[in-house]
PDB file as gemmi writes it, atoms N, CA and C in Angstrom:
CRYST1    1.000    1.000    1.000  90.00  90.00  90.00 P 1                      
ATOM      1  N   UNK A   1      56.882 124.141  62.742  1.00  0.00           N  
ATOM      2  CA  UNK A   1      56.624 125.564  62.803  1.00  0.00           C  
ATOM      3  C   UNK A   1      55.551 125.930  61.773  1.00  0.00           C  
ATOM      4  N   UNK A   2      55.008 126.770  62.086  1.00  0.00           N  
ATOM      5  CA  UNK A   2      53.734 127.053  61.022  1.00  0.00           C  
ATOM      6  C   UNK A   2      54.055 128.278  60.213  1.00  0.00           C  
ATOM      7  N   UNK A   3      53.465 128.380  59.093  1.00  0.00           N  
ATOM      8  CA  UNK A   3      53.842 128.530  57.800  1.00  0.00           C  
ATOM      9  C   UNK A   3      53.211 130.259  57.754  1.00  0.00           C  
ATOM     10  N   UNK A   4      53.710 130.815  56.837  1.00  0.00           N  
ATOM     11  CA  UNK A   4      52.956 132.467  56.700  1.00  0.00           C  
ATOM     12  C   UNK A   4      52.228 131.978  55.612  1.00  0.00           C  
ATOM     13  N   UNK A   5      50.924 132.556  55.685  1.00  0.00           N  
ATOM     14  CA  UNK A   5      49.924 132.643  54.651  1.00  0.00           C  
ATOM     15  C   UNK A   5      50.468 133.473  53.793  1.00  0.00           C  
ATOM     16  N   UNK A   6      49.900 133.364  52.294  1.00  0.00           N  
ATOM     17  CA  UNK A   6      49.765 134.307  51.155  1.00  0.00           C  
ATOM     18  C   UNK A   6      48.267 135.129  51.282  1.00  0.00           C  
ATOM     19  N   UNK A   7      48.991 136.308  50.962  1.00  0.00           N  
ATOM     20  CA  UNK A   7      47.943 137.543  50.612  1.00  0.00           C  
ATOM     21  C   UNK A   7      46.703 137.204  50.952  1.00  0.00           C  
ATOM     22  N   UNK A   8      46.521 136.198  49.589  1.00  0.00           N  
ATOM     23  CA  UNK A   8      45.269 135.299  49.453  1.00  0.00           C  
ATOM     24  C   UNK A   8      44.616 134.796  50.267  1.00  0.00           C  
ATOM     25  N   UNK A   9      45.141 134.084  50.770  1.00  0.00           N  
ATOM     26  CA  UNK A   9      44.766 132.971  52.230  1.00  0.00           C  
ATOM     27  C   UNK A   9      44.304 133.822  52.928  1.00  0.00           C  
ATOM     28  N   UNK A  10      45.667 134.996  53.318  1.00  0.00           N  
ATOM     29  CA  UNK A  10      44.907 135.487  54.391  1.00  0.00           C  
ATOM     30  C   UNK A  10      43.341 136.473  54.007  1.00  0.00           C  
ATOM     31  N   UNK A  11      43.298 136.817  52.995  1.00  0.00           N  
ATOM     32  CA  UNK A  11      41.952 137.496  52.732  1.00  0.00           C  
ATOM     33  C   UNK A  11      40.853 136.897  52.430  1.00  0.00           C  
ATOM     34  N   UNK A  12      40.801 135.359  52.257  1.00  0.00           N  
ATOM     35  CA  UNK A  12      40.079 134.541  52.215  1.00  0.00           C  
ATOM     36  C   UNK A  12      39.576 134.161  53.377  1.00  0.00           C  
ATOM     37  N   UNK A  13      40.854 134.065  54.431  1.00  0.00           N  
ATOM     38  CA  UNK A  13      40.157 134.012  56.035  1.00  0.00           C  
ATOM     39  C   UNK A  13      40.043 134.872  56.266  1.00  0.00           C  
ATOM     40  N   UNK A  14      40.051 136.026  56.631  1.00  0.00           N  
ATOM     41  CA  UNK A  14      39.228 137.318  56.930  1.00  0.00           C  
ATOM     42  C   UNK A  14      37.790 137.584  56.174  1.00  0.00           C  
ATOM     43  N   UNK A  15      37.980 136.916  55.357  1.00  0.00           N  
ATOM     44  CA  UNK A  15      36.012 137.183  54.942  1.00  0.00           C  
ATOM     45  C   UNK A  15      34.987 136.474  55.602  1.00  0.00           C  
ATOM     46  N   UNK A  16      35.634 135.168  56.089  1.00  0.00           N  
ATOM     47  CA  UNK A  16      34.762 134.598  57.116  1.00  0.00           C  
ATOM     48  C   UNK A  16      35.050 134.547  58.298  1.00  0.00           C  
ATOM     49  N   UNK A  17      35.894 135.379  58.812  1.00  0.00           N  
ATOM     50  CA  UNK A  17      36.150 135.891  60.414  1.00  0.00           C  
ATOM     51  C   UNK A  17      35.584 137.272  60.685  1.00  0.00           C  
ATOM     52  N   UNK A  18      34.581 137.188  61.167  1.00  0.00           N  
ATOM     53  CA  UNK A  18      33.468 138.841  61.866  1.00  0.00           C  
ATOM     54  C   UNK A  18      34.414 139.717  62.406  1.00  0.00           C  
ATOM     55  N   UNK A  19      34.935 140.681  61.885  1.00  0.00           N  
ATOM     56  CA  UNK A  19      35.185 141.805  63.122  1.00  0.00           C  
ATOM     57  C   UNK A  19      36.565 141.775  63.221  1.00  0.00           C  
ATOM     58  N   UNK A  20      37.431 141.260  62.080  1.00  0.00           N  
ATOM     59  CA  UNK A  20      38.660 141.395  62.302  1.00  0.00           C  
ATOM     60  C   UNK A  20      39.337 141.901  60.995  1.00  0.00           C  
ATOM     61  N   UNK A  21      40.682 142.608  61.594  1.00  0.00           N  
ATOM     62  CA  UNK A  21      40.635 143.563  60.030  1.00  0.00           C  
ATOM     63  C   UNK A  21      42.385 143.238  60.043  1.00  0.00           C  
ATOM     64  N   UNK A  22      43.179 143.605  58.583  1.00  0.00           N  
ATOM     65  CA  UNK A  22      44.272 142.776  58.557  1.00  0.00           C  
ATOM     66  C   UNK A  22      45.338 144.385  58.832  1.00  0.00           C  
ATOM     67  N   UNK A  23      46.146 144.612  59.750  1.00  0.00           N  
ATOM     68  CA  UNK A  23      47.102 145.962  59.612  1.00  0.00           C  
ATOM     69  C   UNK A  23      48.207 145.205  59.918  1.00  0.00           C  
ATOM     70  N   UNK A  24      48.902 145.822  58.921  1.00  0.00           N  
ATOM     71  CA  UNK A  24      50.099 144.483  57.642  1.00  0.00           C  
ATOM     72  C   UNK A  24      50.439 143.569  58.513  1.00  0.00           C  
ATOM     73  N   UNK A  25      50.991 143.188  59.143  1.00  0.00           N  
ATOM     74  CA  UNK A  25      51.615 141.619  59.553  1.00  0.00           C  
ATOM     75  C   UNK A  25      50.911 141.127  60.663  1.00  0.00           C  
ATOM     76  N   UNK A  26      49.372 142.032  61.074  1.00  0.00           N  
ATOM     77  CA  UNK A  26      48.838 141.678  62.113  1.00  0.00           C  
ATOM     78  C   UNK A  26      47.484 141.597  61.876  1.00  0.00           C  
ATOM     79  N   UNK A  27      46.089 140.703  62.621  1.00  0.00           N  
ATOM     80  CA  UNK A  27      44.660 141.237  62.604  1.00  0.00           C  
ATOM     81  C   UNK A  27      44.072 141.263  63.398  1.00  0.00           C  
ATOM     82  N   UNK A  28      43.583 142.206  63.709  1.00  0.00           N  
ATOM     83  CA  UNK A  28      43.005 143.253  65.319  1.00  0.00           C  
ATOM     84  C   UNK A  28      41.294 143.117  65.065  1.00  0.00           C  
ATOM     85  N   UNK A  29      40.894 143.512  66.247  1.00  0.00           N  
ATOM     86  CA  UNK A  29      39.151 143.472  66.754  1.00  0.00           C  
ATOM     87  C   UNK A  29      39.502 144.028  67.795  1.00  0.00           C  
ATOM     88  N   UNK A  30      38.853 145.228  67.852  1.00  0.00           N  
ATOM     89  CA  UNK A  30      38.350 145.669  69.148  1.00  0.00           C  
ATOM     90  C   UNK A  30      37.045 145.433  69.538  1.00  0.00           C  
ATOM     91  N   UNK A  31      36.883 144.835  70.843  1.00  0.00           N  
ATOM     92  CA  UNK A  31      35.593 144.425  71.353  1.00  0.00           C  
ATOM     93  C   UNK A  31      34.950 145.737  72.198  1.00  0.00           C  
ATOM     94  N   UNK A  32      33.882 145.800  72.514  1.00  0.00           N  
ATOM     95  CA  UNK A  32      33.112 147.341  73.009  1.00  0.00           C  
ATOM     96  C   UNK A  32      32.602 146.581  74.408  1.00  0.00           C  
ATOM     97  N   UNK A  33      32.523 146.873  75.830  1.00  0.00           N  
ATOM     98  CA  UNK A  33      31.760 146.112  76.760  1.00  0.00           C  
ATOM     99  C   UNK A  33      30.896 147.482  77.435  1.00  0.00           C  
ATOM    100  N   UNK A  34      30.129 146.608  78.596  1.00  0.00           N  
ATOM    101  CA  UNK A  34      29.356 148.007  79.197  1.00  0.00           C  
ATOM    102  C   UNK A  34      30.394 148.848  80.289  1.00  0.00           C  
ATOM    103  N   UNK A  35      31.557 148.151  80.846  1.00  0.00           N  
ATOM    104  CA  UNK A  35      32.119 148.675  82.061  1.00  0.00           C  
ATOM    105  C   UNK A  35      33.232 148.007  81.926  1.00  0.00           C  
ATOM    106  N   UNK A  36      34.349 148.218  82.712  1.00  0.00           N  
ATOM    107  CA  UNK A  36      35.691 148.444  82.758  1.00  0.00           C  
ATOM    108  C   UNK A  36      35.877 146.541  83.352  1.00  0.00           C  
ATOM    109  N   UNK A  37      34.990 146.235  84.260  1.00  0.00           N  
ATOM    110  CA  UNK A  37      34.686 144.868  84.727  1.00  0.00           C  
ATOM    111  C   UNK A  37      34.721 143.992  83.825  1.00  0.00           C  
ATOM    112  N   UNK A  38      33.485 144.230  82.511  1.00  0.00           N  
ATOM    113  CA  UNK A  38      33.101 143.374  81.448  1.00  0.00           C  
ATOM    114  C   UNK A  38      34.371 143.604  80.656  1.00  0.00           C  
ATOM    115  N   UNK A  39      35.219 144.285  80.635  1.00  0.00           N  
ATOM    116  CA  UNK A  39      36.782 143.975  79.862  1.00  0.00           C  
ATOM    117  C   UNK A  39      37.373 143.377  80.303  1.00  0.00           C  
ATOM    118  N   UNK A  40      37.613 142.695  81.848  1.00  0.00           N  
ATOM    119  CA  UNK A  40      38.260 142.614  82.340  1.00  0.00           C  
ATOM    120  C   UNK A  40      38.183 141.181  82.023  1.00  0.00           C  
ATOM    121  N   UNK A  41      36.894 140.806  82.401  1.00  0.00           N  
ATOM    122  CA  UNK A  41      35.944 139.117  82.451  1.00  0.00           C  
ATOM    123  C   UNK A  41      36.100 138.109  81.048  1.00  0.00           C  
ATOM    124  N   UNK A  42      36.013 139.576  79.866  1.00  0.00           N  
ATOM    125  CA  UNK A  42      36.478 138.841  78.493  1.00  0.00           C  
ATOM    126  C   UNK A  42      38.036 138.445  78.377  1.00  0.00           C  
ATOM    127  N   UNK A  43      38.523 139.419  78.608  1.00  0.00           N  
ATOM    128  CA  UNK A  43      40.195 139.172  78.842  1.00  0.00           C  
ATOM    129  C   UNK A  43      40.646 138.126  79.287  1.00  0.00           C  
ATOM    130  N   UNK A  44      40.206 137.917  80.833  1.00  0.00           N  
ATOM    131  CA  UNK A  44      40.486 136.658  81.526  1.00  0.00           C  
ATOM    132  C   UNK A  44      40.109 135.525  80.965  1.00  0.00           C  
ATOM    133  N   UNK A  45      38.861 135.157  79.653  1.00  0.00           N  
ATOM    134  CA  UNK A  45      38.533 134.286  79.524  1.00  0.00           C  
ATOM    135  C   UNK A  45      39.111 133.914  78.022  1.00  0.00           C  
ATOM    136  N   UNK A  46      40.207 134.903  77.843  1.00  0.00           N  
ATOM    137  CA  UNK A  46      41.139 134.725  76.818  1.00  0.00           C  
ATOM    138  C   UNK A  46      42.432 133.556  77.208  1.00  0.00           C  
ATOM    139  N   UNK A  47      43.097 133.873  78.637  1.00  0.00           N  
ATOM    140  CA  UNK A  47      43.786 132.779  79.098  1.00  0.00           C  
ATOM    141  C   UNK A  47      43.848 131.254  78.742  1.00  0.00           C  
ATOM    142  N   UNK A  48      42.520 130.556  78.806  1.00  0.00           N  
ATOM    143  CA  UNK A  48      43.104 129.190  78.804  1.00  0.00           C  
ATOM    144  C   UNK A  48      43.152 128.880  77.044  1.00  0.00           C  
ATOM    145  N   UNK A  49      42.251 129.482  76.152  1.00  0.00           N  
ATOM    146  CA  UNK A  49      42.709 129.246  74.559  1.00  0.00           C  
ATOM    147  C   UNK A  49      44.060 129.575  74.317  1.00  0.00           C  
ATOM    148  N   UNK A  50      44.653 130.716  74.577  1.00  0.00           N  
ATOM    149  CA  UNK A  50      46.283 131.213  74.538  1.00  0.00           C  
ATOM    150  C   UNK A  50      46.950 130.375  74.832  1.00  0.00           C  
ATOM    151  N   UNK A  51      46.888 130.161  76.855  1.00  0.00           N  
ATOM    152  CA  UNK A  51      48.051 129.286  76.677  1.00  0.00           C  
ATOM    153  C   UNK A  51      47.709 127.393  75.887  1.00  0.00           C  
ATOM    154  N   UNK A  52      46.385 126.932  75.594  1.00  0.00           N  
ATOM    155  CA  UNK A  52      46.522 125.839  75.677  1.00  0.00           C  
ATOM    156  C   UNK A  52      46.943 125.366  73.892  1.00  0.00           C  
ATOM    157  N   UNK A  53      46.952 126.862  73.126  1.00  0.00           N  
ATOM    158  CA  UNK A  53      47.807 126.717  71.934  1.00  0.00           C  
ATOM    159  C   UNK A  53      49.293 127.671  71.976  1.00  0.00           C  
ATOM    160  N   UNK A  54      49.708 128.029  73.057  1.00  0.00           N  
ATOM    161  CA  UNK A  54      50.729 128.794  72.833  1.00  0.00           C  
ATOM    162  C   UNK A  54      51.142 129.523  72.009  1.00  0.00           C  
ATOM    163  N   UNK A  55      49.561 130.697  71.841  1.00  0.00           N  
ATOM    164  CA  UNK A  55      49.574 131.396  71.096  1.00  0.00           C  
ATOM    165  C   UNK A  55      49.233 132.591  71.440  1.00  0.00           C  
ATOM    166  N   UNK A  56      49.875 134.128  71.945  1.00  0.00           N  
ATOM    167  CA  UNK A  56      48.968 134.554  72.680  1.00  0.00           C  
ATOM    168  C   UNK A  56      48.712 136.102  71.954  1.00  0.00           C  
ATOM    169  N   UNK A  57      47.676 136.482  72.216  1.00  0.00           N  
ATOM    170  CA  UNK A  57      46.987 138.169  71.462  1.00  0.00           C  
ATOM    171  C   UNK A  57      48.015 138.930  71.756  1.00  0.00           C  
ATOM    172  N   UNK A  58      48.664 140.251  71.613  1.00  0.00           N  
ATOM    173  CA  UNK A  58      48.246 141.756  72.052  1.00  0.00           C  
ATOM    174  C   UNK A  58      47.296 142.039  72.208  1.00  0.00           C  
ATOM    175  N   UNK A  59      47.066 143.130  74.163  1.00  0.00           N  
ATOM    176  CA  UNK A  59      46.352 142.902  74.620  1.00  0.00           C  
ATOM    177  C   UNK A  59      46.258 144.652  74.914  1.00  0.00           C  
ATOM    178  N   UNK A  60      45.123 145.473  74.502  1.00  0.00           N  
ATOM    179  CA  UNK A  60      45.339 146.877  74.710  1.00  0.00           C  
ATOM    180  C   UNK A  60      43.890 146.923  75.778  1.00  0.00           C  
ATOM    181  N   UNK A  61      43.691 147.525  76.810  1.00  0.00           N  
ATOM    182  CA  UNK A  61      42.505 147.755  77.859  1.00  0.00           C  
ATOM    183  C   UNK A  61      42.453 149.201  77.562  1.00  0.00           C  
ATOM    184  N   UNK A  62      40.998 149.935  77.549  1.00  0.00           N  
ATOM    185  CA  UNK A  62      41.062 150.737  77.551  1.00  0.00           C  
ATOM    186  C   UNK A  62      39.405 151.550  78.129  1.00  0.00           C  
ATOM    187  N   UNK A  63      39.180 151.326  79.289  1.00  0.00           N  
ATOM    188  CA  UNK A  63      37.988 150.775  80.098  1.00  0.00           C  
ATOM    189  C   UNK A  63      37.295 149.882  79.781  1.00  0.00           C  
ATOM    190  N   UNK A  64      35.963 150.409  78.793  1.00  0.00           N  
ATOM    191  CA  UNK A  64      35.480 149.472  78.416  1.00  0.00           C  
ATOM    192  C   UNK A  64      35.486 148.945  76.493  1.00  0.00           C  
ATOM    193  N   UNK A  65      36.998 148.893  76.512  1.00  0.00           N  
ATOM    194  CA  UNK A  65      36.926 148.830  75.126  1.00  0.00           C  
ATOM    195  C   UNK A  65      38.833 147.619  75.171  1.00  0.00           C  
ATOM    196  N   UNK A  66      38.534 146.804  74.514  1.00  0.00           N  
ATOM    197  CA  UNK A  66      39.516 145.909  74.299  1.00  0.00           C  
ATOM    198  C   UNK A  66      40.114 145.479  73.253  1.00  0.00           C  
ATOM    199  N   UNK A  67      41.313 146.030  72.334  1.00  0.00           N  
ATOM    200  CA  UNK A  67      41.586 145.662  71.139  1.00  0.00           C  
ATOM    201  C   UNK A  67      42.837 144.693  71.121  1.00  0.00           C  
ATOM    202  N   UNK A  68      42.498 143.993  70.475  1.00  0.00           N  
ATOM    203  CA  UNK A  68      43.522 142.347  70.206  1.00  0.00           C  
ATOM    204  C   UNK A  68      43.975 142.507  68.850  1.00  0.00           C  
ATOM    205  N   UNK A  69      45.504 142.201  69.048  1.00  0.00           N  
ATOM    206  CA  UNK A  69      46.149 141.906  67.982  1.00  0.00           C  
ATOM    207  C   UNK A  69      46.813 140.764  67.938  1.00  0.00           C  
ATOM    208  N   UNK A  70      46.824 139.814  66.448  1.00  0.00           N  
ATOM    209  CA  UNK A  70      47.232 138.694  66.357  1.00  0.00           C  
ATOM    210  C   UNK A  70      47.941 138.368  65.185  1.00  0.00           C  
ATOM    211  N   UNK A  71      49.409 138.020  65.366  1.00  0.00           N  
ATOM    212  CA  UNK A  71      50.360 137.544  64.386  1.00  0.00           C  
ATOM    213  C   UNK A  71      51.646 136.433  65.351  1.00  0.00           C  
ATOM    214  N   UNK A  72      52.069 135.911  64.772  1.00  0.00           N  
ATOM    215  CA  UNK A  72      53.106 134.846  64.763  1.00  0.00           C  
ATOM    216  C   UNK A  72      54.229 135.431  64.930  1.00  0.00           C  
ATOM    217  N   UNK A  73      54.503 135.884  66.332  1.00  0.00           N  
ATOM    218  CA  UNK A  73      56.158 136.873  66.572  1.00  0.00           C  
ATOM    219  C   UNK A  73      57.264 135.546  65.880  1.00  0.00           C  
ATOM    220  N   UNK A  74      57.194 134.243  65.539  1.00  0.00           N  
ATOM    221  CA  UNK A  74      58.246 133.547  65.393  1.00  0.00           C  
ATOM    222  C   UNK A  74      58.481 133.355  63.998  1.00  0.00           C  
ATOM    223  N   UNK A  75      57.120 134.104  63.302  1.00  0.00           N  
ATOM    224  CA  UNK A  75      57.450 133.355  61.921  1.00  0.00           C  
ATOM    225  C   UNK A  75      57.594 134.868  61.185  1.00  0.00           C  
ATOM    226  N   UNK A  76      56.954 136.068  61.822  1.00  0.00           N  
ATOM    227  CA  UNK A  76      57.018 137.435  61.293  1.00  0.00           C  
ATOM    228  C   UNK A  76      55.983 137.708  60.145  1.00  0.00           C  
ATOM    229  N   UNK A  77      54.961 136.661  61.037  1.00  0.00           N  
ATOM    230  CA  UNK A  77      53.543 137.249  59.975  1.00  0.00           C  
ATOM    231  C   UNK A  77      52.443 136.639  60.281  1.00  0.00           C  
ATOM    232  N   UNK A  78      51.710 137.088  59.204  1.00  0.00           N  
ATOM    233  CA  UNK A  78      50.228 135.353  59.766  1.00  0.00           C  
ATOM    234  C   UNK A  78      50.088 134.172  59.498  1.00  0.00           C  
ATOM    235  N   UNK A  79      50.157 133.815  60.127  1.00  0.00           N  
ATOM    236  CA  UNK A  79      49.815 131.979  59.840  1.00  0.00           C  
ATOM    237  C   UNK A  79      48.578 131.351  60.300  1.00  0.00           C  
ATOM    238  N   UNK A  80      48.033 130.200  60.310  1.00  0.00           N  
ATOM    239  CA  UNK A  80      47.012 129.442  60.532  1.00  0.00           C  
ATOM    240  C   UNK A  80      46.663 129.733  62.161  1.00  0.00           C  
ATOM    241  N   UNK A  81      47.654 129.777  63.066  1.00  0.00           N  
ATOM    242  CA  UNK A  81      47.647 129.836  64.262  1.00  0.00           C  
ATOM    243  C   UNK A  81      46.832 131.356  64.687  1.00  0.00           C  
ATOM    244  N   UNK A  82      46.594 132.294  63.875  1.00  0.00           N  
ATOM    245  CA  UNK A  82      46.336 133.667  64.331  1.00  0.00           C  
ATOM    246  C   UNK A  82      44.967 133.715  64.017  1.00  0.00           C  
ATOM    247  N   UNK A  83      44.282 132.956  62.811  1.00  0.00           N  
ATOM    248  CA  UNK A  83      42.872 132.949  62.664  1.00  0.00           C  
ATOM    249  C   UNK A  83      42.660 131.863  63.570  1.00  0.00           C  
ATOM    250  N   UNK A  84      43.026 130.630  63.710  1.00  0.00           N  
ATOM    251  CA  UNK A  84      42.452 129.806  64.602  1.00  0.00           C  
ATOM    252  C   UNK A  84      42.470 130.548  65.758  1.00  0.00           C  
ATOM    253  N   UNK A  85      43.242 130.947  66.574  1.00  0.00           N  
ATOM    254  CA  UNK A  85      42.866 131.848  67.927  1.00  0.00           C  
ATOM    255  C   UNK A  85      41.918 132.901  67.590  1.00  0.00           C  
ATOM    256  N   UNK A  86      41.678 133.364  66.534  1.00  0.00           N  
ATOM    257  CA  UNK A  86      40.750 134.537  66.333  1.00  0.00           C  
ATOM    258  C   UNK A  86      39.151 134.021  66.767  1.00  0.00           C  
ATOM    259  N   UNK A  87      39.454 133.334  65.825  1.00  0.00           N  
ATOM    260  CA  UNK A  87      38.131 132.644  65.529  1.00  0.00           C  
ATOM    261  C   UNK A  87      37.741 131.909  67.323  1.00  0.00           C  
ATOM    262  N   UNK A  88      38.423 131.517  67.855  1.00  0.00           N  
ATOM    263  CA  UNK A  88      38.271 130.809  68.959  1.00  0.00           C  
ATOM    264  C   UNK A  88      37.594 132.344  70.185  1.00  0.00           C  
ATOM    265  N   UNK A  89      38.684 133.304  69.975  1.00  0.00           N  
ATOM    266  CA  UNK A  89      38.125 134.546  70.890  1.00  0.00           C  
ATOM    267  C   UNK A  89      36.560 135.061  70.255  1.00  0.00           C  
ATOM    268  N   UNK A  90      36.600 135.205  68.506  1.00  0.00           N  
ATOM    269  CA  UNK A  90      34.597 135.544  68.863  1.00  0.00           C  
ATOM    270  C   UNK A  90      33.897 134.519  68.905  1.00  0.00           C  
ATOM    271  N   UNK A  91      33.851 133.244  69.352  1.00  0.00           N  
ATOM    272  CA  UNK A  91      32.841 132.246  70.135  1.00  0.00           C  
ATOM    273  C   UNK A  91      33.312 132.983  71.664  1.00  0.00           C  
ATOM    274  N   UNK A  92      33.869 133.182  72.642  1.00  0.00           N  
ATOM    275  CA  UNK A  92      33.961 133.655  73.835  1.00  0.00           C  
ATOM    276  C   UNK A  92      33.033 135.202  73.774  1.00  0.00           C  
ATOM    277  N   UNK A  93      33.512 135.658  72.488  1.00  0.00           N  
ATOM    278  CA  UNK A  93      32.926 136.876  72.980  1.00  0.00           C  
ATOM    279  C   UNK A  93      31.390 136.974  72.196  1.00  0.00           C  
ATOM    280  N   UNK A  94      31.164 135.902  71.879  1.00  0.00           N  
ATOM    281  CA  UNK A  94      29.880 135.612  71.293  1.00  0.00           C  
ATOM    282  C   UNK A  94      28.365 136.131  70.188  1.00  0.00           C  
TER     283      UNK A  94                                                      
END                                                                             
């Protein structure tokens, strides 16, 4: 099972993760697209990183605007698993 970061850790990985911000036991990015489509296309191409670490976002649509939230429902915080998927969604969203 993977471990909760300290304070530290986690603000150490958030300085080198773009666009993601820490609201307490979770860290969110909302992405901006041109149309309700281009949310749709990023979303979907969230699927195979999720399941192929069994790890998966909160997922808010809101035409063209998509905000992700990421924490460890098993451990009740952040762990290694929530920046590695982070980090994996802005190479997709590029």
């Amino acid at each position: 099972m993977p471990e909760l970061l300290s304070d530290d850790a986690i603000k150490k990985k958030l300085d080198n993760l773009e666009g993601w911000e820490r609201q307490d036991e979770t860290i969110t990015r909302t992405f901006e697209f041109g149309n309700f489509i281009e949310s749709m296309e990023f979303v979907n191409k969230l699927v195979n990183p999720a399941e192929t670490m069994n790890h998966h976002p909160d997922i808010e649509i809101s035409y063209n605007t998509v905000t992700l939230s990421l924490t460890t429902h098993s451990e009740g915080g952040l762990t290694e698993n929530d920046f590695e998927l982070a980090g994996q969604i802005n190479e997709i969203a590029g």
